[in-house]
Residue, then its C-alpha position, 0 to 999 in steps of 0.5 A: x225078364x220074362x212077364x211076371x204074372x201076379x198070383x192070388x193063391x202063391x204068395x210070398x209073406x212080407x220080407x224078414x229084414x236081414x242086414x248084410x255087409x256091403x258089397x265088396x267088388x273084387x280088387x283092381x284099379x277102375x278105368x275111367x274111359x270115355x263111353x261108347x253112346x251105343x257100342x257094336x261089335x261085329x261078331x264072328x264066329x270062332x271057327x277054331x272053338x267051333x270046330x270041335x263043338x256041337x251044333x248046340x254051342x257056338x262061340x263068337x268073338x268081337x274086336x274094336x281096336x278103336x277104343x280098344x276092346x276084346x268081347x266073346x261069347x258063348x250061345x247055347x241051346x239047351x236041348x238033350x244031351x246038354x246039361x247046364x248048371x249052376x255049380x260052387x266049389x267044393x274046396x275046404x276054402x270054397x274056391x277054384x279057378x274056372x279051369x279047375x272046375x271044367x277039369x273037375x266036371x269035365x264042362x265043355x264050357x264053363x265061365x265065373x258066376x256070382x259075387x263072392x268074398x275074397x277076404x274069408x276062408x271059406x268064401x261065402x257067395x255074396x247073395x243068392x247061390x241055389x245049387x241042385x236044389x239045395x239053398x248054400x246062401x239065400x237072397x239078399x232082402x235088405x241092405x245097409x248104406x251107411x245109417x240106412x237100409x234098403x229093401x232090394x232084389x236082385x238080379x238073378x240068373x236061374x236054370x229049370x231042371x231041364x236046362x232052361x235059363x231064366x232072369x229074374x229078381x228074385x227073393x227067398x224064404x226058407x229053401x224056395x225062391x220067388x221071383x218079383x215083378x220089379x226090384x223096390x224103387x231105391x235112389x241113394x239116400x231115398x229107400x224106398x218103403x218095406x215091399x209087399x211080396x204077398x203077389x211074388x211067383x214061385x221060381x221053379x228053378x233047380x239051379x240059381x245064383x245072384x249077382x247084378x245089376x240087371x241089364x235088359x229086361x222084357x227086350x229092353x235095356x233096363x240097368x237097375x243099379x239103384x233098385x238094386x243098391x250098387x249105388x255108392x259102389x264101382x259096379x257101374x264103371x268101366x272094368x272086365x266083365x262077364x254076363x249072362x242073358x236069354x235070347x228069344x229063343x230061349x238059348x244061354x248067352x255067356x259073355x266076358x268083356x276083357x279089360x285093365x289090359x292095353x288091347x281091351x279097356x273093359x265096359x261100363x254097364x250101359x256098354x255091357x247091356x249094349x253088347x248083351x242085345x247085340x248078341x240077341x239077349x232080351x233078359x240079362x244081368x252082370x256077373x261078378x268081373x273083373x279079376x275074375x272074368x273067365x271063359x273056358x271052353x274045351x279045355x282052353x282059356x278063351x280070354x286073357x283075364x285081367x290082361x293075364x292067363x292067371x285064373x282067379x279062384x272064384x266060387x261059383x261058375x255056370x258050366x255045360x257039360x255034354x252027357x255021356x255019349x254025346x260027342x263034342x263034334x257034330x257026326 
């Protein structure tokens, strides 16, 4: 996360506690594999995804056979004829595969966003989702842990209307969203007292969705899984995974971690955050995974989702769509 600045004159009131249901991590079996102390991979490009696509956007690919582990990621640089967005399914149950949404918004990338539950119809996204403007489900301001409650905020990725990517924890009141300088200090059976928000910056983002934990912030690998109330959950563990961060520079970094397969075991959180600095991001978060875990990139599914080429619908995705006119290779 960038430097929070505090502010006098732009304040957000003391939170309203609103008590959610927990958290619910997409099905599958948890792999239990030992940790990498600090896991490297060696990066190359993709030449055959690069070769139909613009200087702006490069796809990269990492390999460990050692333990296993397939990694990819997508650097982006915002700039004209690019437009990036956060986007949710308009479907009557709320969900689409990723393939479907790059098909329906001809994206030439496009990779899974935020939590979502599974188990309604419609889905309805888990924690903030801020799409054109337009508030579909706001910030989380508290929890619920067996009998007690949690004030949090969680990770959040954000996009300015000219594209440009932000990670923050962020809050909201009424349509606005706000970002704070750091999540309450939560531990599991120690909630920590009622924050005061009157010191939260306005967050001038047109797109914004939540997920988290958080994984680097200010440069630094910074995992706020218990600030931000994933304790008690399976969210830490070793699983697919997809993420987003900012270089920087200030280019989008979209990752996906495969796993539960034989030729890539998945990622804990230290290990995703790892990868995320390897690829030069200096804020970044984690993103729904798993089943879900999904990068598409002109047309074509890069990764093998859950060891498969099922695509799981999911509800939010981020996408970048070239503008008309703009060709998907360079002249």
């Amino acid at each position: 996360m960038t430097p929070r600045r505090r502010s006098a004159g732009r304040g957000f009131p003391a939170a309203r506690l609103v008590l959610i249901l927990p958290l619910l991590l997409t099905p599958g079996a948890c792999n239990r594999a030992a940790p990498v102390s600090e896991l490297t991979l060696d990066w190359e490009p993709v030449a055959e995804l690069n070769a139909g696509l613009p200087r702006a956007i490069r796809v990269f690919a990492g390999y460990r056979d050692d333990l296993p582990l397939r990694a990819w990621y997508v650097r982006v640089r915002p700039g004209p004829g690019l437009a990036i967005d956060i986007v949710a399914s308009p479907d009557d149950d709320g969900r689409e595969s990723v393939g479907e949404f790059a098909d329906r918004l001809g994206a030439t990338v496009a990779i899974n966003g935020g939590y979502f539950r599974m188990d309604l119809d419609p889905a309805r996204h888990v924690g903030l989702l801020y799409v054109d403007g337009e508030m579909i489900e706001t910030a989380f301001e508290a929890l619920r842990r067996g009998e007690q409650r949690y004030h949090t905020a969680r990770a959040a990725l954000g996009f300015t209307a000219a594209g440009r990517p932000d990670v923050a924890w962020s809050v909201s009141r009424n349509d606005s969203l706000f970002t704070v300088s750091r999540p309450p200090g939560n531990r599991e059976n120690e909630p920590a007292p009622r924050p005061d928000y009157t010191g939260a910056l306005h967050w001038p983002v047109v797109d914004a969705l939540a997920a988290g934990p958080a994984l680097i912030a200010d440069g630094e690998i910074d995992i706020t899984v218990d600030e931000e109330v994933f304790f008690g959950s399976s969210i830490p563990d070793v699983h697919p995974r997809t993420a987003a961060g900012v270089t920087r520079q200030g280019d989008l970094i979209l990752m996906v971690v495969d796993g539960r397969q034989p030729a890539s075991r998945g990622v804990n959180l230290a290990e995703l955050a790892d990868l995320m600095r390897s690829a030069g991001c200096v804020e970044a978060l984690n993103l729904d995974g798993g089943g879900s875990s999904t990068l598409v990139v002109n047309g074509r599914l890069v990764n093998r989702p859950a060891g498969g080429t099922y695509q799981r619908e999911v509800m939010s995705a981020i996408t970048v769509v070239l503008a008309p006119g703009v060709g998907n290779t360079d002249p």
